[in-house]
C-alpha positions in Angstrom: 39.3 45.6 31.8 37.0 45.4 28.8 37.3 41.7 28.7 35.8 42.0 33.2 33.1 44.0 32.0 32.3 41.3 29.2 31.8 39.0 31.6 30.4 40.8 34.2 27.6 42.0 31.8 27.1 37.9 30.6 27.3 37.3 34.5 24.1 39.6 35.0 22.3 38.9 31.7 22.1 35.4 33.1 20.7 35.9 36.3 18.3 37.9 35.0 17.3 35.2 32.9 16.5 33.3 35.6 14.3 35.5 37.1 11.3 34.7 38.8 8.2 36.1 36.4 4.4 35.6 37.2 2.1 33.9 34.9 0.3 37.4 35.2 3.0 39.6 34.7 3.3 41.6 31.4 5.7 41.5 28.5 7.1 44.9 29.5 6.8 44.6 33.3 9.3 41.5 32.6 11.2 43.7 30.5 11.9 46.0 33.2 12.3 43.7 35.8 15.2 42.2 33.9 16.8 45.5 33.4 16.6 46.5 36.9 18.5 43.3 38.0 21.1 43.3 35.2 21.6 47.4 35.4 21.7 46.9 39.7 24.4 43.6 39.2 26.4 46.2 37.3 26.2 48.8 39.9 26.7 46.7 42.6 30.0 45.3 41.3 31.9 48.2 40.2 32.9 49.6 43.8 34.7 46.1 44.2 37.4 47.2 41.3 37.3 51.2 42.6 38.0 50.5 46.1 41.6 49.0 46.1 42.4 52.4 43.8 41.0 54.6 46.6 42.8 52.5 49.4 46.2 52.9 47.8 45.5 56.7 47.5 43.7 57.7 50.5 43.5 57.0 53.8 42.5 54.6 56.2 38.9 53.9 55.8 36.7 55.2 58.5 33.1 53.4 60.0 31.5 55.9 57.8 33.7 55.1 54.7 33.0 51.5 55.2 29.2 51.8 55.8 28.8 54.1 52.4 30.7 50.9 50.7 28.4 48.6 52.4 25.3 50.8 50.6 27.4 51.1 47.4 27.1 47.5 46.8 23.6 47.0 48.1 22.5 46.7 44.6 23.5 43.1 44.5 21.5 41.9 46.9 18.1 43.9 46.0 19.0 42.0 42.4 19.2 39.0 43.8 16.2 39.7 46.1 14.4 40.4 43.1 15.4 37.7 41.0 13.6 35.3 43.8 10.3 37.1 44.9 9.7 39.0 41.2 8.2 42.2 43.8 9.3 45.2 41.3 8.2 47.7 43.5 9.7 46.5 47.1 13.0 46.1 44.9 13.0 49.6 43.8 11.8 51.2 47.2 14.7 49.1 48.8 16.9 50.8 46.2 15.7 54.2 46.7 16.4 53.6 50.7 19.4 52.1 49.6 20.9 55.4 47.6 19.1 57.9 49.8 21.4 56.4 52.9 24.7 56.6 50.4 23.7 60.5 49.7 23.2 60.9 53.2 26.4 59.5 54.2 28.6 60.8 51.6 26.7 64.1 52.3 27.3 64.0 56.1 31.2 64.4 55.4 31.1 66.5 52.4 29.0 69.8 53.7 25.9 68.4 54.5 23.4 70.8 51.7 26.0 72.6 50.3 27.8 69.5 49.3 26.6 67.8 45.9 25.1 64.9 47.0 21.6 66.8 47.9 20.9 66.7 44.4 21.7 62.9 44.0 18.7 62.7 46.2 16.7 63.1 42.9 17.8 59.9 41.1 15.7 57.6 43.2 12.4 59.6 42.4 13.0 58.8 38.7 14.1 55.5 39.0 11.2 54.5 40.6 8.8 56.6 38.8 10.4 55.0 35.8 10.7 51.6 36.6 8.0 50.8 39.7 4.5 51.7 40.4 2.9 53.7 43.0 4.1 52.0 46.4 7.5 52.1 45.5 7.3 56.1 44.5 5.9 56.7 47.8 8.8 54.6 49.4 11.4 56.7 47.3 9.6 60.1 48.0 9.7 59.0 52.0 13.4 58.2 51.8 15.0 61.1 49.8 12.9 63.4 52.0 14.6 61.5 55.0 17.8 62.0 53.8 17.4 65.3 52.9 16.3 66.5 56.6 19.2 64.1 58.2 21.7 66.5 55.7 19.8 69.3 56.9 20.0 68.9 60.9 23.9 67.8 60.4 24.1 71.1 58.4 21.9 73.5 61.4 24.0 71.4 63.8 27.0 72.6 62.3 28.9 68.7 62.1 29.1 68.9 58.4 32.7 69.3 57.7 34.0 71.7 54.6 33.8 69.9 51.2 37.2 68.4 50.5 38.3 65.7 47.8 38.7 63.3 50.1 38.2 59.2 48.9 34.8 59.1 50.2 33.7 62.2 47.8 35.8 60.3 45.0 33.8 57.6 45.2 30.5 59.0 46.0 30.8 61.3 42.9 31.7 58.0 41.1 28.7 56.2 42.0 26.2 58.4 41.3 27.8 58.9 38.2 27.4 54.9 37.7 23.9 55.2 38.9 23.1 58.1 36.6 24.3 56.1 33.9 22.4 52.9 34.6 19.5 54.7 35.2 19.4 56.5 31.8 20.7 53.2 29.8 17.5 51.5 31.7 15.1 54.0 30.5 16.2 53.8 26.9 16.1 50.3 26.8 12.5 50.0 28.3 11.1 52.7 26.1 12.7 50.9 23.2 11.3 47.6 24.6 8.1 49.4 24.8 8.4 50.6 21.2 9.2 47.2 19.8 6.2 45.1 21.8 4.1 48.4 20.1 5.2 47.4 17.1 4.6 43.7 17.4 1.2 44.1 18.9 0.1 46.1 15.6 2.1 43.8 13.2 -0.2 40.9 15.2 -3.2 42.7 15.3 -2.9 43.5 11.7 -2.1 40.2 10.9 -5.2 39.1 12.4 -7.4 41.4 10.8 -6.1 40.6 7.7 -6.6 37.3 8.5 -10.1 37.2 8.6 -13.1 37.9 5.6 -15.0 40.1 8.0 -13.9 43.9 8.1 -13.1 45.0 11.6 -13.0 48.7 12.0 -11.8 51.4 15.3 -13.9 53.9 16.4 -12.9 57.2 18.1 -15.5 58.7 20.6 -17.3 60.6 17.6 -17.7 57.4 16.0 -15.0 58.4 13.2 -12.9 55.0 12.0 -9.3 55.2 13.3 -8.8 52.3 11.7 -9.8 50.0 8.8 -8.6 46.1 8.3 -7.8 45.1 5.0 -10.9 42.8 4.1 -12.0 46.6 3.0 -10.5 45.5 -0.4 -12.4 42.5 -1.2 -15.8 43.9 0.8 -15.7 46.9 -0.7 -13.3 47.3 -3.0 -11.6 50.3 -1.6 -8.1 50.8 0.1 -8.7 50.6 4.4 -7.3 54.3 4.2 -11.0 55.4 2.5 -12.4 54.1 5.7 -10.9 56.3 7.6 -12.7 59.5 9.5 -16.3 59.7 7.9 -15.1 57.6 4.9 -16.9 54.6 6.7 -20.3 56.9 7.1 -20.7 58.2 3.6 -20.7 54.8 2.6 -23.4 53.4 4.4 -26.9 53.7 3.2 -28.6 56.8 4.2 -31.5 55.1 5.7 -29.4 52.9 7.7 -27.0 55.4 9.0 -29.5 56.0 12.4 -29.1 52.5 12.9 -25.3 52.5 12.9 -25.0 55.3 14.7 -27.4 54.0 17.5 -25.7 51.0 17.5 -22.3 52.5 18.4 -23.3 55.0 20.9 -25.2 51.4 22.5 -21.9 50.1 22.5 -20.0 52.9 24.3 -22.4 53.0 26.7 -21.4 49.3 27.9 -25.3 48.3 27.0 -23.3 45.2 25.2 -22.9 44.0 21.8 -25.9 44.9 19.2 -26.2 43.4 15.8 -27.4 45.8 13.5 -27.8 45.2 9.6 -26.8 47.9 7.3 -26.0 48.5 3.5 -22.3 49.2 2.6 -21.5 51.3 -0.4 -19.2 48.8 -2.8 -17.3 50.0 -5.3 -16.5 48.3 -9.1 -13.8 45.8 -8.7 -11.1 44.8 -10.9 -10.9 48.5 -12.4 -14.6 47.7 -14.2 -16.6 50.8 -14.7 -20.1 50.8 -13.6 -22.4 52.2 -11.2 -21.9 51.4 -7.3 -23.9 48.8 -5.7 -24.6 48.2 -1.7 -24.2 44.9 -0.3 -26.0 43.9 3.3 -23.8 43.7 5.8 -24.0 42.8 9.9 -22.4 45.3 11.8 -21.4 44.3 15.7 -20.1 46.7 17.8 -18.0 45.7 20.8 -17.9 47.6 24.4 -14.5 49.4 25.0 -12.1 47.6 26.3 -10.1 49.6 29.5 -7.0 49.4 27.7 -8.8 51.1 24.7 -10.2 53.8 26.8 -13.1 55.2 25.0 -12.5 53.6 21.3 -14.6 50.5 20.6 -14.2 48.1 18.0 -16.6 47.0 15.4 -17.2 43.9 12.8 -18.7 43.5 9.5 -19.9 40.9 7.8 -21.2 40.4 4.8 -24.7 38.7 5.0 -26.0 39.6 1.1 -26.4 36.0 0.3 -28.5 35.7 3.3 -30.2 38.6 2.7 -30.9 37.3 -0.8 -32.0 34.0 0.6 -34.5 35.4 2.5 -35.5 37.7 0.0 -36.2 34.2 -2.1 -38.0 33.0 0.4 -40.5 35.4 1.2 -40.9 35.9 -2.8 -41.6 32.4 -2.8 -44.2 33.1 0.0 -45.8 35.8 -1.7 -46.1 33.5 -4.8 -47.7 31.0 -3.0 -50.1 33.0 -1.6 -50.9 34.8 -4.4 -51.3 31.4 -5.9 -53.9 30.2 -3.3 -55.9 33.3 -3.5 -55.7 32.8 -7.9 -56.6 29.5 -7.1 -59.8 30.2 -4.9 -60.8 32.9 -7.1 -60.7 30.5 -10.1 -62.8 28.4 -8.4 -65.5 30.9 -7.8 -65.4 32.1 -11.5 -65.3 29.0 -12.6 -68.0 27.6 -10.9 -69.9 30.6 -12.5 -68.8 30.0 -15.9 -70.0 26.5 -16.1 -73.0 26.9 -13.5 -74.6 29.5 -16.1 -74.5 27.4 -19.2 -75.2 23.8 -17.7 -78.5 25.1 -16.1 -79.4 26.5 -19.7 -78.7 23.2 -21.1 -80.7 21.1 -18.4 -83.4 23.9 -18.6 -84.2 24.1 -22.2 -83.1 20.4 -22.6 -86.3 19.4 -19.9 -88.6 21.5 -21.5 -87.7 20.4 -25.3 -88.2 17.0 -23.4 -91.6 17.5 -21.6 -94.8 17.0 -24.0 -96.6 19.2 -22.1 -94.0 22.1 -22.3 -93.0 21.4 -25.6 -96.3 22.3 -27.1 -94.5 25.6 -28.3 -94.1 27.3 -31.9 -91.6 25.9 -34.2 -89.6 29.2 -33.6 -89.7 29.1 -30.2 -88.4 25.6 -30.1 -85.5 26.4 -32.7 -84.2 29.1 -30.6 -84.3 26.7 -27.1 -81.9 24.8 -28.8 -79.6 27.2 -30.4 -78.8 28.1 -26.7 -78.6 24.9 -25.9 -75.8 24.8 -28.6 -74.1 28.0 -27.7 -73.9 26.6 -24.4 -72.2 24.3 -25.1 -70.2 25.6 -27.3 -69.2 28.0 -24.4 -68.7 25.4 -22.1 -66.2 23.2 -25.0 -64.1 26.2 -25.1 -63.7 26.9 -21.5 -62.7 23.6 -21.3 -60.1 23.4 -24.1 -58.5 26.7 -22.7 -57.7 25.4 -19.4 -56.6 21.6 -21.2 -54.7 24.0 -23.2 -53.0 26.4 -20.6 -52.5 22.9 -18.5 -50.4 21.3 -21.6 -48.4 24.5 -22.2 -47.2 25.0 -18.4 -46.5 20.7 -17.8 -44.6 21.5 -20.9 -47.1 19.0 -23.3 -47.7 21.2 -25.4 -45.9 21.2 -28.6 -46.0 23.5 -31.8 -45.5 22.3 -35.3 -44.1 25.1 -37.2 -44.6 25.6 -40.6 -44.3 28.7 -43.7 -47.7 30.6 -43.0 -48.3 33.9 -44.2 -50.0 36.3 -41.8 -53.0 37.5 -44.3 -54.5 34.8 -44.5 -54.1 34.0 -40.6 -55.9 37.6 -40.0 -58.6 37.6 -42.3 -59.6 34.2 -41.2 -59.8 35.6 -37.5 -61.2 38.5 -38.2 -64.6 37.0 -40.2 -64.6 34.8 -37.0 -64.8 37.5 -34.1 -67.4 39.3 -36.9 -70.8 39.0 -35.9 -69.7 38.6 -31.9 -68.2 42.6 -32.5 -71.6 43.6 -34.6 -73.2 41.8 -31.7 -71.2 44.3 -29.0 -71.6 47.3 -31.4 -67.7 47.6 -32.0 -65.7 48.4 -34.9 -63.7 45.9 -35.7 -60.9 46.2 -38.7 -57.7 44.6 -39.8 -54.2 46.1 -41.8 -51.3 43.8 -43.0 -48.3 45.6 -44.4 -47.6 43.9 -48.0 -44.1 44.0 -46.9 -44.4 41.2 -44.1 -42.6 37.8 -45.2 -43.9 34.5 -44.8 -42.3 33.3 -41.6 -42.1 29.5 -39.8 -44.2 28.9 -36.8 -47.4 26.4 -35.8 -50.5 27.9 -37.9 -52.9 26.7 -35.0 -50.8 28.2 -32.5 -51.1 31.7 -34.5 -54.9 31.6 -34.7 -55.8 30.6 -31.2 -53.3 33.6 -30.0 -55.1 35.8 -32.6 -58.8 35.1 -31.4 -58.1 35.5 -27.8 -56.6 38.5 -28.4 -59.6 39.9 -30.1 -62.1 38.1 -28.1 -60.5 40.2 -24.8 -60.9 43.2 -26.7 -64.3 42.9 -28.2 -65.2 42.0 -24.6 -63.6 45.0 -22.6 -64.5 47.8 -25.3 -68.0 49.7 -24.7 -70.5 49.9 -27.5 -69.2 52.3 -30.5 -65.7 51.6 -29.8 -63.2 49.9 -31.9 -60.8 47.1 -32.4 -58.0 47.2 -34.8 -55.6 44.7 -35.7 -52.4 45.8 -37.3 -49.5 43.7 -38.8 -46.4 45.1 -39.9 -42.6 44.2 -40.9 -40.0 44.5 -38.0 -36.2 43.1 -38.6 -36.7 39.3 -38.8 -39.5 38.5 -37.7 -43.4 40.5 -37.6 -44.9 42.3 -35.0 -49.0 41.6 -34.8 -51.2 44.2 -32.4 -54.3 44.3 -31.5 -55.6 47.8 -29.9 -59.1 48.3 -28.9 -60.7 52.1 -27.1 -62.0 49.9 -24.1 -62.0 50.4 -20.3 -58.1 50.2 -20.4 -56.2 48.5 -17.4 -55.3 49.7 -13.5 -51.2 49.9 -12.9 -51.4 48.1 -9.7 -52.6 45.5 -12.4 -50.7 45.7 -15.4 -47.6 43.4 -14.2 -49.8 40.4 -13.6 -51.0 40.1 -16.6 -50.9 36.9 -18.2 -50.8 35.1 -15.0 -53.3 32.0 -14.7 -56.9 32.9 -13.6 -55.7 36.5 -12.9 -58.5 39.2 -13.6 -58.1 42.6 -13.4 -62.1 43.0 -12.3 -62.1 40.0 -10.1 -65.1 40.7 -7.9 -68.3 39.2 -7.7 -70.0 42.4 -9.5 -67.7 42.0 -12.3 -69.2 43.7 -15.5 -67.5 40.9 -17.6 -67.4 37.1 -18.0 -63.9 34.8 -18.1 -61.9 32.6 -16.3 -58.8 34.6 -16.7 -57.0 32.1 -19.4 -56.9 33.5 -22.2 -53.6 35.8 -21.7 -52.7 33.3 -19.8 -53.0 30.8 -22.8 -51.6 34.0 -25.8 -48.6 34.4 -23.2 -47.5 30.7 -23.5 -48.2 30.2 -26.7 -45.8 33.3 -27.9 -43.4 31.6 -25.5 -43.0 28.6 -27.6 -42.1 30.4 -30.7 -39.4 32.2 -28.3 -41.6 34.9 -28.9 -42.3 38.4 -26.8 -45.5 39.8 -25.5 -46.0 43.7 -24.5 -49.2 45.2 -23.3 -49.6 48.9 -23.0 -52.5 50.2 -21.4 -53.5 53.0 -19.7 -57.5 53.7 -17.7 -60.0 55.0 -19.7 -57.9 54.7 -22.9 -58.2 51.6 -24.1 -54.8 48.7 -24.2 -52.5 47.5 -27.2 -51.2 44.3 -27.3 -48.1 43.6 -29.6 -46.9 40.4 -30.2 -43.5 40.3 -31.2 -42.5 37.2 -33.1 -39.2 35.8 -34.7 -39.0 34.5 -38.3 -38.0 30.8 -37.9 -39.6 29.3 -35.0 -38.2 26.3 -35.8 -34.9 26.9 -33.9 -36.6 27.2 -30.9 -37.5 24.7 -27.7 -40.8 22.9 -29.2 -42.2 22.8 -25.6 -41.9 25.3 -22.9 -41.0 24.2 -19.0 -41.5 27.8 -17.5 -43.5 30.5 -17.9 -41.9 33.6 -19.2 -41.1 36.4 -16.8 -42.8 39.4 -17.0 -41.0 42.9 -17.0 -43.3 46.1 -16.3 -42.7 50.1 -16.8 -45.0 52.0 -14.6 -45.1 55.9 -15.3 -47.5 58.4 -13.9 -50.9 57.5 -13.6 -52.0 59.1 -16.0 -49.6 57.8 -18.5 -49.6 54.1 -20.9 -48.4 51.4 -18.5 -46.2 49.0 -20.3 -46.1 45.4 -19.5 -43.5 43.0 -21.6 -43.2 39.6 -21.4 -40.4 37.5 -22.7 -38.9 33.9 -22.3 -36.7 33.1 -19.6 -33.4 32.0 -19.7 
């Protein structure tokens, strides 16, 4: 018997195989179309080895015994009906009529209501509640109702015989059992089928997700994340699980969180996909300890999908290097412009600071030149030509500044370093910018700390930082101020300032100092003369001896200058390619800006 049923089952399990499935049809719908045929082959076979047992110990069969045996082993042929047409639902509403008529009939000769086939007239309901959709519930609920009133009218009629345990109640009782049976072994199956294609779909979808650099997240109605992907790790260096509720909120910016949020409720409303750009929250990886940093990020939501209902799925994406390129870029553009404008303004100072000394020297030089004009005192004549001189003078060293600032940025300029002693350097300086201080009524005055060492770097270099230095200070201190410069020991190397009580320097200004033809009081009806090289000309020069500049400064107050200077030069790069960046500290305003300057790397 076991070894019938064996085969039997491998019988059905093959012509369910061959089953007739739509391209459209689903995993699960297949699944339970394959169970109904196998479960119904099954059922449909069984009466054949039951009905030579109730032959041998009942009676003769009757047209009603034979036509319940004719709907016992329907089942076969709504299997096999399936298994060509793949119609689900017109195979379970053929079952349901199928059963209904075998209640009815077993019912018809076993009490009509009272007997227990009434309640068998439930089984089709769940069967095709279970395993059909809505047509073939209707077609279920029509026939059990059908059978139902045909047991009732035989039962008001009074033809429904006494209940007896007669072969037709035998095997009715039997095959509902059977049915029962099937019934409940295809429901387990197909939830368990259901369960296991669950499980696959989220092994597959996680696999995917994981799959990918992007972060793909789940959103509930609220917006809370139901789910994280694991690209969380290496985006943000937290488990997916932190993600999770509002973890995914607290970590974007706070002055991106409008956007993300407007962004998502876009999304649910089916207004289509909207990239939005926001900053992410990352953590320290590799178990380093620092501060958090946010990285930019391009969040799209996606509409909800039907099967989703009302979640909707977002991606991330990390765009920083973008965002960094474009940052470059419109640095790059600010440079540039800011380069043009230093350029034109250059040329209109320029123009102004040779314009006023060539037309003294073709002015006094004509009349010096004229006999008729030149009939002046000896004195007068002496002093035409020391402006003529200082003129030119003026004009030889606006020149050599910009040959010089030219050389040090093309990276022509070299230093020669050599022992020098600072002392010497200062005094030498000082006597220079003498009479132009007494000239501007300014007190100028000089200290060197005995302790500073002799140290290696280009003497010339030291002198022409030196004089700028005080010739920018003498210029932008008002009559009884004062100019002191100040060298003391620092560990290995010397720090030289120069400090003056002058008009002091605007904040907005402070961190472009030092760049080429920049002037702090760059309009016309500028109080002072310059082309705005000679920080320019001090900052490269310090540069080459791998040096560091810092200016603090502050309006009204007046601004120190320290340079800061290593002892051996001589290790350094003798020429220098770029410009040293500048680094500024900006306080209140009415607080010492600080400006430093140093070499880059």
């Amino acid at each position: 018997m076991l070894l019938q049923f064996a085969d039997l089952k491998a019988f059905a399990e093959q012509v369910a195989a061959r089953l007739r499935v739509s391209a459209e049809t689903s995993a699960g719908a297949s699944f339970r179309q394959r169970a109904f045929v196998a479960t119904h082959l099954i059922l449909g076979v069984l009466p054949f080895g039951v009905l030579p047992v109730l032959l041998a110990l009942g009676r003769a069969p009757s047209a009603l015994d034979l036509a319940a045996f004719a709907l016992s082993v329907a089942p076969i042929l709504i299997a096999l009906q399936l298994s060509r047409s793949g119609d689900l639902d017109r195979a379970c509403a053929l079952s349901a009529v199928a059963f209904a008529s075998f209640a009815t009939c077993v019912g018809a000769v076993q009490g009509g209501l009272a007997s227990a086939a009434t309640a068998w007239l439930a089984l089709p309901l769940i069967e095709s509640a279970l395993s059909g959709g809505r047509r073939a519930v209707w077609a279920a609920a029509s026939a059990s109702a059908a059978a139902f009133a045909a047991l009732a009218l035989v039962s008001v009629a009074g033809g429904a015989p006494a209940p007896d345990a007669s072969a037709l109640a035998v095997a009715g009782v039997l095959v509902a059992s059977v049915y029962g049976v099937a019934l409940a072994a295809r429901t387990a199956l197909t939830l368990g089928a259901a369960e296991h294609a669950q499980r696959e779909r989220g092994a597959l979808a996680d696999l995917f997700a994981g799959s990918v650099a992007d972060l793909v997240t789940r959103h509930g109605p609220n917006g809370a994340v139901s789910f994280a992907s694991p690209a969380a790790r290496a985006m943000l260096g937290v488990e997916p699980r932190e993600l999770l509720g509002g973890g995914l909120l607290a970590r974007i910016h706070i002055a991106d969180r409008p956007a993300f949020l407007q962004a998502l409720a876009a999304a649910k409303d089916s207004h289509g996909p909207r990239a939005v750009e926001v900053r992410l929250r990352r953590d320290p990886q590799d178990g380093r300890v620092g501060a958090p940093s946010f990285i930019w990020t391009e969040m799209r939501p996606l509409p909800p999908a039907a099967a989703m209902g009302a979640e909707l799925v977002a991606v991330f994406r990390d765009v920083s290097e973008r965002k960094a390129h474009e940052e470059a870029l419109v640095a790059a553009r600010d440079e540039a412009r800011q380069a043009n404008v230093a350029k034109t303004r250059f040329l209109a100072h320029m123009s102004h600071e040779l314009r006023t000394p060539l037309n003294a020297i073709i002015g006094f030089s004509e009349i010096l030149s004229d006999d008729e004009l030149c009939r002046l005192a000896p004195e007068r004549r002496a002093d035409y030509a020391a402006l003529i001189h200082r003129s030119g003078a003026h004009l030889l060293e606006v020149v050599n500044s910009i040959l010089d600032m030219a050389r040090i940025e093309s990276g022509a300029f070299a230093i020669l370093p050599e022992p020098c002693e600072a002392a010497p350097i200062v005094g030498h300086c000082v006597s220079l910018m003498a009479l132009k201080a007494q000239a501007a009524g300014v007190r100028l005055s000089a200290h060197v700390d005995p302790e500073v060492a002799e140290i290696h770097a280009d003497r010339r270099a030291l002198t022409q930082i030196l004089i700028n230095l005080l010739a920018n200070a003498i210029k932008f201190t008002p009559r009884d101020g004062e100019v002191w410069v100040e060298v003391r020991s620092r560990h290995k190397g010397l720090a030289l300032s120069v400090r003056d009580t002058g008009v002091g320097i605007a904040p907005e200004d402070i961190g472009r100092l030092g760049e080429a033809f920049f002037q702090a009081d760059a309009g016309y009806g500028r109080r002072h003369e310059g082309a705005g090289i000679g920080l320019s000309v001090v900052r490269g020069l310090v540069a080459l001896h791998n040096g560091e500049m810092q200016v603090e400064s502050s309006l009204g107050r007046g601004t120190r200058v320290t340079i800061l200077l290593p002892a051996d030069c001589r290790g350094g790069a003798s020429v220098v390619t770029s410009m040293p960046r500048a680094e500024a500290s900006l306080g209140l305003a009415n607080e010492p800006q600080t400006l430093r300057m140093k070499r880059r790397a």
